[in-house]
N, CA, C, O and CB atoms as a CASP TS submission, in Angstrom:
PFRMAT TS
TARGET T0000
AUTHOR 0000-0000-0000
METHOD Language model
MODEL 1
PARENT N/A
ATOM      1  N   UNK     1      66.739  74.440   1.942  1.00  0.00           N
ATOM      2  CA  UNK     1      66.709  74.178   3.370  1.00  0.00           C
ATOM      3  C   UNK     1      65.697  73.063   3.662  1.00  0.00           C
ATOM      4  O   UNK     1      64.835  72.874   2.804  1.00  0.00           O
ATOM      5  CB  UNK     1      66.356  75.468   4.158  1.00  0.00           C
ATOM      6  N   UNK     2      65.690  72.226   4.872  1.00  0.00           N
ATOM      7  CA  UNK     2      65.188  71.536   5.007  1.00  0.00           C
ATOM      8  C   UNK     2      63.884  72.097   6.102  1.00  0.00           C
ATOM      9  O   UNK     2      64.029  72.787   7.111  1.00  0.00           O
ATOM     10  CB  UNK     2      66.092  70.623   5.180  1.00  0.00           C
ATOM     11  N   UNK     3      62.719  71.599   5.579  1.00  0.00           N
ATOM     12  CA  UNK     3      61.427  71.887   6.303  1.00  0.00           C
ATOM     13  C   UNK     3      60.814  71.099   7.331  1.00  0.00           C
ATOM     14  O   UNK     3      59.858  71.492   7.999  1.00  0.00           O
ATOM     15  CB  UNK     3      60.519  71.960   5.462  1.00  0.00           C
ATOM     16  N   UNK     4      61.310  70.105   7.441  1.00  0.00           N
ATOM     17  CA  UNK     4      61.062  69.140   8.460  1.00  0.00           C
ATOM     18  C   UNK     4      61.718  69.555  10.101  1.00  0.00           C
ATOM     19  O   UNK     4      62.753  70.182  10.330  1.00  0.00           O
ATOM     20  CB  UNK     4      61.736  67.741   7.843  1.00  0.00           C
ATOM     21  N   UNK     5      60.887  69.064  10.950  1.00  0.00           N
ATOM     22  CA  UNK     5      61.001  69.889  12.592  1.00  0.00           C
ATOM     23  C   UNK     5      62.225  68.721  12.790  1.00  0.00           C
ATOM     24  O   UNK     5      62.167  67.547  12.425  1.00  0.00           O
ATOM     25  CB  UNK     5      59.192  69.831  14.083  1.00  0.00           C
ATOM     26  N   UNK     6      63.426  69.453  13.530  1.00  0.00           N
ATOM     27  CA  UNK     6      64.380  68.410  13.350  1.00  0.00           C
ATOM     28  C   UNK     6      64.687  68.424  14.836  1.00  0.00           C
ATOM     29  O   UNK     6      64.995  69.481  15.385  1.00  0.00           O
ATOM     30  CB  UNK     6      65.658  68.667  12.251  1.00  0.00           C
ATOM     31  N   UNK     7      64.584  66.885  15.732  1.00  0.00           N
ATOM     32  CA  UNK     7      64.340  66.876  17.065  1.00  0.00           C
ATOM     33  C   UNK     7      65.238  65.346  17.147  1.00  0.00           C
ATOM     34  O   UNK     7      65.027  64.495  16.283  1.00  0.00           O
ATOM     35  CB  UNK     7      62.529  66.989  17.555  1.00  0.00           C
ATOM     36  N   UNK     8      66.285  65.088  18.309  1.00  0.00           N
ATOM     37  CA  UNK     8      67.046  64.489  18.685  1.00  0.00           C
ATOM     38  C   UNK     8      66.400  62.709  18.364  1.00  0.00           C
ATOM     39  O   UNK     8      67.172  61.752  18.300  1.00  0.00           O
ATOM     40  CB  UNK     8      67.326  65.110  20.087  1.00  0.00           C
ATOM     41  N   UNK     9      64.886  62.584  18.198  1.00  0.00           N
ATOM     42  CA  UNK     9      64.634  62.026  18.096  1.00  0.00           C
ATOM     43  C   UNK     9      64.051  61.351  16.761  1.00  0.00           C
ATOM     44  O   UNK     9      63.660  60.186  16.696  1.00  0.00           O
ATOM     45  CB  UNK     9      64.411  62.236  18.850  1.00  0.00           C
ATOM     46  N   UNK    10      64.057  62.144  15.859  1.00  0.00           N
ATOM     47  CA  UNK    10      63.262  61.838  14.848  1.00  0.00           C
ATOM     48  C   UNK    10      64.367  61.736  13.330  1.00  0.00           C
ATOM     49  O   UNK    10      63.875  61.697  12.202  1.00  0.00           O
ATOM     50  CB  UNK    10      62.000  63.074  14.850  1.00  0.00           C
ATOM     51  N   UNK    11      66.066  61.702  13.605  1.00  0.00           N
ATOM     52  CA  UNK    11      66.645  62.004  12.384  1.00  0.00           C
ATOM     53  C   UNK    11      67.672  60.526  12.728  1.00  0.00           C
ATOM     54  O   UNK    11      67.408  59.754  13.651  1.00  0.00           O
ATOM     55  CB  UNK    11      67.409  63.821  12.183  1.00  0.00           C
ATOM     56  N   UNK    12      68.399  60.418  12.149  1.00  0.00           N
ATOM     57  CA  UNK    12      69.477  58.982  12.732  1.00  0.00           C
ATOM     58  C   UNK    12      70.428  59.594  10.752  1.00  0.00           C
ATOM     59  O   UNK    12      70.066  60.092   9.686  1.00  0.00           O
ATOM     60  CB  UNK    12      68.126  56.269  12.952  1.00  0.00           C
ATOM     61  N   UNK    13      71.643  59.112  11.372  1.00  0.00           N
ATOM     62  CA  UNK    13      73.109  59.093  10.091  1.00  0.00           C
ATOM     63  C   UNK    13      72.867  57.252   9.971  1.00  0.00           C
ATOM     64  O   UNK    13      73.106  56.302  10.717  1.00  0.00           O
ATOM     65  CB  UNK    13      75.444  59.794  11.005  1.00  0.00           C
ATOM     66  N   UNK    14      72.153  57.455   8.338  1.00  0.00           N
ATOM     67  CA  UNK    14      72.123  56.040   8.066  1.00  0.00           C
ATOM     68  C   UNK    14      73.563  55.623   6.647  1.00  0.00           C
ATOM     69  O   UNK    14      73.578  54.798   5.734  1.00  0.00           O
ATOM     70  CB  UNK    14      70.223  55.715   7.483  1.00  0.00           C
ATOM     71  N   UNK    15      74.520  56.608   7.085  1.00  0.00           N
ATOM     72  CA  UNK    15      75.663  56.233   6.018  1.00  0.00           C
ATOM     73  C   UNK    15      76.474  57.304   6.070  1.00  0.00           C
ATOM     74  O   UNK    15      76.130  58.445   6.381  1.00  0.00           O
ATOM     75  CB  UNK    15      75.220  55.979   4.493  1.00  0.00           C
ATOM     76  N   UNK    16      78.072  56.765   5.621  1.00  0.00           N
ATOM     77  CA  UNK    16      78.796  57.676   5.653  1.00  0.00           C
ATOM     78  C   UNK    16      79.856  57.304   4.793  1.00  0.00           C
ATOM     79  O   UNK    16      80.672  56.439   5.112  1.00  0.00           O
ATOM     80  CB  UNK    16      79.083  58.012   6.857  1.00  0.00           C
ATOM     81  N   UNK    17      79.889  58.017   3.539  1.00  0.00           N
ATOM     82  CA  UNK    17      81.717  57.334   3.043  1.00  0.00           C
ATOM     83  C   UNK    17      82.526  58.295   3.162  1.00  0.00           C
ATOM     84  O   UNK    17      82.175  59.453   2.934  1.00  0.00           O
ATOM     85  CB  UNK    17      82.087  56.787   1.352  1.00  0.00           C
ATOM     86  N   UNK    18      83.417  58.057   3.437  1.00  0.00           N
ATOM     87  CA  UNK    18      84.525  59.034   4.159  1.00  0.00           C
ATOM     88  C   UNK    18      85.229  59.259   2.403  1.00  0.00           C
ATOM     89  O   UNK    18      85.446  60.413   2.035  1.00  0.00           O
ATOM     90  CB  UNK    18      85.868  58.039   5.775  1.00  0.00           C
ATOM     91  N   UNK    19      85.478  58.296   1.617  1.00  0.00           N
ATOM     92  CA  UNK    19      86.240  58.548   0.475  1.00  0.00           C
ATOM     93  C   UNK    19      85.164  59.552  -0.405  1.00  0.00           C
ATOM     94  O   UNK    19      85.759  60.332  -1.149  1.00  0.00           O
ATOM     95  CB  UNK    19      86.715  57.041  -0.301  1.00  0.00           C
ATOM     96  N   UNK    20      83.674  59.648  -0.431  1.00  0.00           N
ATOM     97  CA  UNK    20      83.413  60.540  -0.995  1.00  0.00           C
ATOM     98  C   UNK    20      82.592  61.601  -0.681  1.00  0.00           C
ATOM     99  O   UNK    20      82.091  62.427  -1.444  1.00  0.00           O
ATOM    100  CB  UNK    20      83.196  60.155  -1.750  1.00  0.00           C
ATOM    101  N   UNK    21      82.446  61.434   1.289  1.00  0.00           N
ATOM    102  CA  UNK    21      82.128  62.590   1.833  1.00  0.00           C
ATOM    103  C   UNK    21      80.742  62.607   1.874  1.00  0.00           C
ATOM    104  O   UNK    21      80.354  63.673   2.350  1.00  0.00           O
ATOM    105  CB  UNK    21      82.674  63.668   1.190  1.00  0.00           C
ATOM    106  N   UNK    22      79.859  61.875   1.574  1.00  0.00           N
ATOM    107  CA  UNK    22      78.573  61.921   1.265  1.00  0.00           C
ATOM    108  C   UNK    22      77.910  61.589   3.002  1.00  0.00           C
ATOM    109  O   UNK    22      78.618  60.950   3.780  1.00  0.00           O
ATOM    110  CB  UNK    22      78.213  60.705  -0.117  1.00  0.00           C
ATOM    111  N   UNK    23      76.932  61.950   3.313  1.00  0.00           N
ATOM    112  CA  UNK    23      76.209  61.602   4.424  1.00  0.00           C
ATOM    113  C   UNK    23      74.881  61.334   4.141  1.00  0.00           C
ATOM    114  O   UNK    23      74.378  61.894   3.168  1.00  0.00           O
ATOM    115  CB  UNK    23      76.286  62.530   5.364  1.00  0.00           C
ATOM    116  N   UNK    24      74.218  60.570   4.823  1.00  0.00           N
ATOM    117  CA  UNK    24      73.019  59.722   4.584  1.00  0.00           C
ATOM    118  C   UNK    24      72.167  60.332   5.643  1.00  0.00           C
ATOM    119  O   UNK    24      72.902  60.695   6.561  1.00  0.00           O
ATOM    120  CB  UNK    24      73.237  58.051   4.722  1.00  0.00           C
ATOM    121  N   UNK    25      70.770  60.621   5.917  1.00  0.00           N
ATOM    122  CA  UNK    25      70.064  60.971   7.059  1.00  0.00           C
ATOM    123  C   UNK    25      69.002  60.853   7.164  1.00  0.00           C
ATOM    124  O   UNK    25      68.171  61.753   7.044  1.00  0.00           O
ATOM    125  CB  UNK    25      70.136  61.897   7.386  1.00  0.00           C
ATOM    126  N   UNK    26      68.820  59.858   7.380  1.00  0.00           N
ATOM    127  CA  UNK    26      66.705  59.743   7.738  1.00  0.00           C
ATOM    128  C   UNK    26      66.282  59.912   8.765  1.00  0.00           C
ATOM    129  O   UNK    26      66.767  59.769   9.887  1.00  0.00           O
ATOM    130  CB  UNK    26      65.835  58.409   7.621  1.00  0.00           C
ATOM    131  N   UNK    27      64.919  60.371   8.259  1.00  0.00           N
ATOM    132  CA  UNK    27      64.431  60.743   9.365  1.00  0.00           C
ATOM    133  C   UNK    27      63.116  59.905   9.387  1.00  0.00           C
ATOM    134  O   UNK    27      62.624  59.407   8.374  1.00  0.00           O
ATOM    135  CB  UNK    27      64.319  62.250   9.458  1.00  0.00           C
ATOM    136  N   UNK    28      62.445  59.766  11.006  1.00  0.00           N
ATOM    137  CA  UNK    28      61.725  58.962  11.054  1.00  0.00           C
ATOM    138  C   UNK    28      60.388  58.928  10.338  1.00  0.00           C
ATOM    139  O   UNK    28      59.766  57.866  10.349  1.00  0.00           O
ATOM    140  CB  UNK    28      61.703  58.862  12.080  1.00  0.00           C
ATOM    141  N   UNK    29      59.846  60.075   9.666  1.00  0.00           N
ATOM    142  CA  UNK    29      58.775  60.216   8.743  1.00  0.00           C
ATOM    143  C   UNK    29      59.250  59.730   7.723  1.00  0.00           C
ATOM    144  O   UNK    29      58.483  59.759   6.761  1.00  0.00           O
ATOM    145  CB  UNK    29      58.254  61.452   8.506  1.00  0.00           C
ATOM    146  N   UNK    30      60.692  59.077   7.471  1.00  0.00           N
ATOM    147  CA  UNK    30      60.655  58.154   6.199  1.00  0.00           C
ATOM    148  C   UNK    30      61.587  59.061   4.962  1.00  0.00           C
ATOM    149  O   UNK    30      61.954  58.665   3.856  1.00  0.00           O
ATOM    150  CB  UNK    30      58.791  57.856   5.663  1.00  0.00           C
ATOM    151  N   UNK    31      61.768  60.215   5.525  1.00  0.00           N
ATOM    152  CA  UNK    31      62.708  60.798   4.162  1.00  0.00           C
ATOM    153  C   UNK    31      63.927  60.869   4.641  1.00  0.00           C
ATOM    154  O   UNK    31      64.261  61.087   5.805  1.00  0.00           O
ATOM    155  CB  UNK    31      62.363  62.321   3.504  1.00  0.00           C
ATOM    156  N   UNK    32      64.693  60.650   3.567  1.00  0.00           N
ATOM    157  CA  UNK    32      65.750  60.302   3.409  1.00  0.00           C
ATOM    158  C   UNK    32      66.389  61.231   2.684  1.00  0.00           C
ATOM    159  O   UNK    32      66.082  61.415   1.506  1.00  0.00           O
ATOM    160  CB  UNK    32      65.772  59.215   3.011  1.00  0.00           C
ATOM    161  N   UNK    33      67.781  62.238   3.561  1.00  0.00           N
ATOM    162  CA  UNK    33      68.362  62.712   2.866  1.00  0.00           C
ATOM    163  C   UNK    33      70.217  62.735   2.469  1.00  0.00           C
ATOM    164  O   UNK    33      71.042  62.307   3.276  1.00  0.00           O
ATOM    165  CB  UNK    33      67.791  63.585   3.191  1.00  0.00           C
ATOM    166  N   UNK    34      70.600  63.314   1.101  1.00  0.00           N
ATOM    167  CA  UNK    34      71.884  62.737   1.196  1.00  0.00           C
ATOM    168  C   UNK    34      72.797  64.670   1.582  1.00  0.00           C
ATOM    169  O   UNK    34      72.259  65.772   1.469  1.00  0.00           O
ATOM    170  CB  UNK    34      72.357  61.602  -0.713  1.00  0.00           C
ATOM    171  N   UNK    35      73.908  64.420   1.919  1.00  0.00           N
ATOM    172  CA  UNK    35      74.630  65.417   1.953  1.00  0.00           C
ATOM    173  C   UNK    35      75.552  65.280   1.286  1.00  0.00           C
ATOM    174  O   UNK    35      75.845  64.085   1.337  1.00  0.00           O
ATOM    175  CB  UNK    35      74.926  65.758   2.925  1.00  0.00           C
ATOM    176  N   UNK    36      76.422  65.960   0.473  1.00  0.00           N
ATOM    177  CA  UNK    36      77.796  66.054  -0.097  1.00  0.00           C
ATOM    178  C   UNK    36      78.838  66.988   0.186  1.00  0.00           C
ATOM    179  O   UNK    36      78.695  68.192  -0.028  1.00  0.00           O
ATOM    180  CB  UNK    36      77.688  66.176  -1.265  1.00  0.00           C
ATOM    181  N   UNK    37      80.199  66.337   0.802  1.00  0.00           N
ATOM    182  CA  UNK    37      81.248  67.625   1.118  1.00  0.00           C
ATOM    183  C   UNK    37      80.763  67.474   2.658  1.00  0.00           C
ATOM    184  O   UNK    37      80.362  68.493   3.220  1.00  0.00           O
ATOM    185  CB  UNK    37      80.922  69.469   0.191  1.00  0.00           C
ATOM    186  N   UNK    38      80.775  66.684   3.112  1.00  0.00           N
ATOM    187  CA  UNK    38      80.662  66.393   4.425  1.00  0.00           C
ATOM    188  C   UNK    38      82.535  66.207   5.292  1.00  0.00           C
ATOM    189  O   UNK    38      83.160  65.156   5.436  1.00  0.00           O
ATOM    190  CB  UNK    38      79.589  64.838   4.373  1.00  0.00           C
ATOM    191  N   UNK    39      82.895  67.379   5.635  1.00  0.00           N
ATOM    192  CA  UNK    39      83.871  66.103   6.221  1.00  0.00           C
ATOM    193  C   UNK    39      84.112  65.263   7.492  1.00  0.00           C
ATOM    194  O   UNK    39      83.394  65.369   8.487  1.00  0.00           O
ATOM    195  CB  UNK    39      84.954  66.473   6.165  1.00  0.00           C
ATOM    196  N   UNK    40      84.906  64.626   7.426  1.00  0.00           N
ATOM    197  CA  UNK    40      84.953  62.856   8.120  1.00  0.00           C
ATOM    198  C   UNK    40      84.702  63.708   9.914  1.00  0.00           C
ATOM    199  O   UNK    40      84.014  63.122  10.750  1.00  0.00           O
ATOM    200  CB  UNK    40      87.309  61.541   7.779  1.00  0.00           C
ATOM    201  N   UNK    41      85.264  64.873  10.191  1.00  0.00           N
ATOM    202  CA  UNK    41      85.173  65.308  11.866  1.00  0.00           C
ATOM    203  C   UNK    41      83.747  65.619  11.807  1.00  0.00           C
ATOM    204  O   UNK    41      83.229  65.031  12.756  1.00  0.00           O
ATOM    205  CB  UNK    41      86.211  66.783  12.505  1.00  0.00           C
ATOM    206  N   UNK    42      83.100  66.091  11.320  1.00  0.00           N
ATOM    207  CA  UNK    42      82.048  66.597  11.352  1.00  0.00           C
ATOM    208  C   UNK    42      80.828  65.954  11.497  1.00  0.00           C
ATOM    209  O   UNK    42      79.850  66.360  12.124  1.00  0.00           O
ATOM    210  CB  UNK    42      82.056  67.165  10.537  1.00  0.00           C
ATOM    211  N   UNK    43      81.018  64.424  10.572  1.00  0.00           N
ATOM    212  CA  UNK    43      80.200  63.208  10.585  1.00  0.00           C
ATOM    213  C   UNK    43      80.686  62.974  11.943  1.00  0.00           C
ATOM    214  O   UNK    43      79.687  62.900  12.659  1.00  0.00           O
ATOM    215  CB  UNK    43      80.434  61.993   9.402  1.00  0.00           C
ATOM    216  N   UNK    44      82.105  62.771  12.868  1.00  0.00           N
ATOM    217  CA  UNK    44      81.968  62.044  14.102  1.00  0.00           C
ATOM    218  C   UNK    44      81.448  62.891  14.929  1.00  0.00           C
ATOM    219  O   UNK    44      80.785  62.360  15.821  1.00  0.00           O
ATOM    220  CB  UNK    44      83.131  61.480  14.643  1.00  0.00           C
ATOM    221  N   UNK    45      81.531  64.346  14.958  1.00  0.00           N
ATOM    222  CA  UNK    45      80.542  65.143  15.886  1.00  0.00           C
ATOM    223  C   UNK    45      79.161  64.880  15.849  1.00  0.00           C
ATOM    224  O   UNK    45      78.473  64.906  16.870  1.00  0.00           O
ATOM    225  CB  UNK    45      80.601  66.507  15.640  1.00  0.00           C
ATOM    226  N   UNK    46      78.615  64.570  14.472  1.00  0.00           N
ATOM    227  CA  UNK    46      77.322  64.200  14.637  1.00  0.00           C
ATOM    228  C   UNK    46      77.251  63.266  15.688  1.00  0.00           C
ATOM    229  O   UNK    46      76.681  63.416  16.769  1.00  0.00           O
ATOM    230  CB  UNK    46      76.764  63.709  13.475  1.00  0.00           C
ATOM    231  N   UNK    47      77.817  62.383  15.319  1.00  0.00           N
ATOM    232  CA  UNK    47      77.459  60.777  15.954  1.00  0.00           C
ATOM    233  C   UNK    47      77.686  61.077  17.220  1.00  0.00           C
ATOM    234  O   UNK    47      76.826  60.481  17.868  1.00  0.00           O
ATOM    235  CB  UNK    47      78.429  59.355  15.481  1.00  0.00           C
ATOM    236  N   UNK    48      78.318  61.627  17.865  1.00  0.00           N
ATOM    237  CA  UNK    48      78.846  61.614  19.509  1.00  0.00           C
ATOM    238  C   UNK    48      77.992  63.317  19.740  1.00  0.00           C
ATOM    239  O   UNK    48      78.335  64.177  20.551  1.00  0.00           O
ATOM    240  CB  UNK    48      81.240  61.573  19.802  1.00  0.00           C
ATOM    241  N   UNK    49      76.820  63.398  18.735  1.00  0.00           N
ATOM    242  CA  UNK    49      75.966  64.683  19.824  1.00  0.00           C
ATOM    243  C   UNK    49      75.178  64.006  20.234  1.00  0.00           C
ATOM    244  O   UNK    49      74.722  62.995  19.700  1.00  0.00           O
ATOM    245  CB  UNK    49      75.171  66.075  19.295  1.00  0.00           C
ATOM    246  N   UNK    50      74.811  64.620  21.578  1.00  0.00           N
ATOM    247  CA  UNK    50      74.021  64.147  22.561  1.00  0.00           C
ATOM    248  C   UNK    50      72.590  64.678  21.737  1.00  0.00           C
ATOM    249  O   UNK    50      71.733  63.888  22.132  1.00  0.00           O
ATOM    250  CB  UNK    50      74.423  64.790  24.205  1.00  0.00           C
ATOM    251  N   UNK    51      72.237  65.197  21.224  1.00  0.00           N
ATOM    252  CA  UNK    51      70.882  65.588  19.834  1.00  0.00           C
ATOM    253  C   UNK    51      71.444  65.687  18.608  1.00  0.00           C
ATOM    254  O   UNK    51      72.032  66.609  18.042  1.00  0.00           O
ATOM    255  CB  UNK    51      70.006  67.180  19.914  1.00  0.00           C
ATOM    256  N   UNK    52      71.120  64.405  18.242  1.00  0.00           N
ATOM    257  CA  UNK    52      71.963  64.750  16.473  1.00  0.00           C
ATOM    258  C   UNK    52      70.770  65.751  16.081  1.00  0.00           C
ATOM    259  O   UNK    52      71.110  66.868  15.689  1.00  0.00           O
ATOM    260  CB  UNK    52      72.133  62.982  14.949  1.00  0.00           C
ATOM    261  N   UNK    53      69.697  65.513  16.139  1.00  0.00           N
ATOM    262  CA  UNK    53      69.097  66.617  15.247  1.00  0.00           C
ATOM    263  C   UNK    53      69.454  67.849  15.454  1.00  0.00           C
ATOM    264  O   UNK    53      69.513  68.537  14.434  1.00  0.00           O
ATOM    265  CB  UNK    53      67.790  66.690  15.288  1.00  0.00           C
ATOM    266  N   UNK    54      69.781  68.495  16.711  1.00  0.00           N
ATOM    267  CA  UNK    54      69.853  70.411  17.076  1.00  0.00           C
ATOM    268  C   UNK    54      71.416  69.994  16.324  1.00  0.00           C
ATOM    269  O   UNK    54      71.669  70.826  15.453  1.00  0.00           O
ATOM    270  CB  UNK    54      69.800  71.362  19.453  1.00  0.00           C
ATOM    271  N   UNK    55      72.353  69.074  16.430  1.00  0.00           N
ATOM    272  CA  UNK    55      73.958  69.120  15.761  1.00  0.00           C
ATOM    273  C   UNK    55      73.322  69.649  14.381  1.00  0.00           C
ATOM    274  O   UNK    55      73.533  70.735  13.842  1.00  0.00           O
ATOM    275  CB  UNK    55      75.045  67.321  15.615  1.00  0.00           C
ATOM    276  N   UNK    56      72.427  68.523  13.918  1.00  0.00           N
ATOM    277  CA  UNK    56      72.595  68.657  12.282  1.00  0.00           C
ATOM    278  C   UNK    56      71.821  70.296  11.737  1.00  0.00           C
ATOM    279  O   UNK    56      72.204  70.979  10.787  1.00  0.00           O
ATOM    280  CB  UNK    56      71.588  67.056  11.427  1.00  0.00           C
ATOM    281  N   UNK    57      70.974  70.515  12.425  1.00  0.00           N
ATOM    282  CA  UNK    57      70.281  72.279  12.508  1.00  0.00           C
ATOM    283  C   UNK    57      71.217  73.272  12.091  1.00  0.00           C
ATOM    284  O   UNK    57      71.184  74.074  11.157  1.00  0.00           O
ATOM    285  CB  UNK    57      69.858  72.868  14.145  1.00  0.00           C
ATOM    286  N   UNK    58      72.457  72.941  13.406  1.00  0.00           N
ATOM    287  CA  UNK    58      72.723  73.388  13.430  1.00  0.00           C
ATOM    288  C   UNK    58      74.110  73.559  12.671  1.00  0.00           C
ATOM    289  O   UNK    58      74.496  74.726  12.603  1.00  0.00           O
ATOM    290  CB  UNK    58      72.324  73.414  14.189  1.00  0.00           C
ATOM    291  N   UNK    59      74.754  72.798  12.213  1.00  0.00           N
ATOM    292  CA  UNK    59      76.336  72.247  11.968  1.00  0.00           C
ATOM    293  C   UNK    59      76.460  72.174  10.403  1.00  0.00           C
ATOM    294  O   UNK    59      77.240  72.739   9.636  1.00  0.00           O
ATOM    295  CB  UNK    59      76.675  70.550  12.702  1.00  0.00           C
ATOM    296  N   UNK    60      75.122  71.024  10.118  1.00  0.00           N
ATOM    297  CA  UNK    60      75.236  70.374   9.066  1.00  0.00           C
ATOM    298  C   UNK    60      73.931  71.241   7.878  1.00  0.00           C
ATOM    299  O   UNK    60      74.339  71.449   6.735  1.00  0.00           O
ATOM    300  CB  UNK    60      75.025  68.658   9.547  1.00  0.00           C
ATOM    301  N   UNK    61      72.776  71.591   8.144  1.00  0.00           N
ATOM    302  CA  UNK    61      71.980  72.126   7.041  1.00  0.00           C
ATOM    303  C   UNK    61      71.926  73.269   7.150  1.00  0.00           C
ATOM    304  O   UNK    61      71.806  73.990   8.141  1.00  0.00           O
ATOM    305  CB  UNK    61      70.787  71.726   6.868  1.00  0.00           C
ATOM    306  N   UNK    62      72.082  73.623   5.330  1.00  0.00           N
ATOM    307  CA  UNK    62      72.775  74.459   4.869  1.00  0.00           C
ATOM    308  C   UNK    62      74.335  75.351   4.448  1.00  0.00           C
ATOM    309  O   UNK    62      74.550  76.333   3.737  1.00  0.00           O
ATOM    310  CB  UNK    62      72.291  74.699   5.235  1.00  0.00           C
ATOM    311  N   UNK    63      75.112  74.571   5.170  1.00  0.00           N
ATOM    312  CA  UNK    63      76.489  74.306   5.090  1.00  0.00           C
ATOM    313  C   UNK    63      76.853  73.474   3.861  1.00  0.00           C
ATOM    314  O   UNK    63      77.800  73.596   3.084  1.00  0.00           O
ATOM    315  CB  UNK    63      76.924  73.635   6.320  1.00  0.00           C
ATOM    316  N   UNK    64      75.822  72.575   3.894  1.00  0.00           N
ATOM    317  CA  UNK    64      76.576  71.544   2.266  1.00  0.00           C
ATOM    318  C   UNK    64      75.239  71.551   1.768  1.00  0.00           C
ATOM    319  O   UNK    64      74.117  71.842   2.181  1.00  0.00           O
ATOM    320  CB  UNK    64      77.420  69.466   2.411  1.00  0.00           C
ATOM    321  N   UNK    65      75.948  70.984   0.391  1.00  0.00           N
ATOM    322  CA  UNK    65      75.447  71.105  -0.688  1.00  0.00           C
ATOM    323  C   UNK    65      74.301  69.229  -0.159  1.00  0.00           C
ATOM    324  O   UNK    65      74.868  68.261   0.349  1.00  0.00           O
ATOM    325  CB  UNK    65      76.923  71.314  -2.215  1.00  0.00           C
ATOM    326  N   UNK    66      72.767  69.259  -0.483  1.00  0.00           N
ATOM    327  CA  UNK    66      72.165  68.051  -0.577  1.00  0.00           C
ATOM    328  C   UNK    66      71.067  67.886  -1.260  1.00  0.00           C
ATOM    329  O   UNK    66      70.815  68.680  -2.166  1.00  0.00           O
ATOM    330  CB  UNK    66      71.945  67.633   0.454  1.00  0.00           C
ATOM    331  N   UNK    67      70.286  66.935  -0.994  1.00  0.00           N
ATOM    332  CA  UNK    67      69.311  66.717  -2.010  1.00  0.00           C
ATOM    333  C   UNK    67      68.408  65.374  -1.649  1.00  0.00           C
ATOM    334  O   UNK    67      69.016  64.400  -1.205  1.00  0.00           O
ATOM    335  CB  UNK    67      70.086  66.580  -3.430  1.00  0.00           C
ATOM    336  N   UNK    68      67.549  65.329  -1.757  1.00  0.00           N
ATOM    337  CA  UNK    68      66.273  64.681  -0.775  1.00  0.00           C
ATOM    338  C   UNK    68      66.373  63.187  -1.847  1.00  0.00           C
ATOM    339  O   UNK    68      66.187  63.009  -3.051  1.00  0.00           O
ATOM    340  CB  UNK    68      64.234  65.860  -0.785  1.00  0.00           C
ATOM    341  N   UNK    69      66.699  62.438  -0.886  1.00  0.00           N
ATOM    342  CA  UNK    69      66.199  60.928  -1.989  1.00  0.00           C
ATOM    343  C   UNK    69      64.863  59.997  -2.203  1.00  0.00           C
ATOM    344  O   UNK    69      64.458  59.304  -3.136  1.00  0.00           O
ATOM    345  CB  UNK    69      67.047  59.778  -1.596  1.00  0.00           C
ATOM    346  N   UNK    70      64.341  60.336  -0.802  1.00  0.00           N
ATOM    347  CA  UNK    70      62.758  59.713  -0.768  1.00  0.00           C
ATOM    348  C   UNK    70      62.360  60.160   0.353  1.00  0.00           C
ATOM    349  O   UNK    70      63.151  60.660   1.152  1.00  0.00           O
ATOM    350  CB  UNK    70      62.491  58.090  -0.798  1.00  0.00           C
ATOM    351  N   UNK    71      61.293  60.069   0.547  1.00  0.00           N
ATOM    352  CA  UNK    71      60.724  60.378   1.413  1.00  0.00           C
ATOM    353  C   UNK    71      59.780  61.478   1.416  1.00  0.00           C
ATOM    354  O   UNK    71      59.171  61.765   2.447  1.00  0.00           O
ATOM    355  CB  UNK    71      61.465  60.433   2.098  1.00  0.00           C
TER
END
């Protein structure tokens, strides 16, 4: 699970490939995480929530499988 306070303001979707489902997500303290098994509706709900962070809380972590790249 992810330990970081996750607030509308502090996360942004910095990637998305639809052919292999992967999602990209940094956050503004600089870490960067990836998701896998994302699918393609789910990435556009992110993008069109009015708080991606409470979406991703709530929608996206712990639902898929991820893994921290830096940060």
């Amino acid at each position: 699970m992810l330990h970081e306070q996750v607030r509308s303001s502090n996360v942004r979707s910095v990637g998305y490939s639809q052919a292999d489902r992967v999602l990209e997500v940094a956050f503004h303290s600089g870490a960067l995480y990836r998701y896998d098994s994302v699918p393609a509706d789910v990435h556009s709900a992110l993008m069109a929530a009015s708080s991606k962070g409470s979406f991703l809380a709530r929608f996206v972590k712990g639902r898929y499988p991820y893994h921290r790249i830096s940060g």
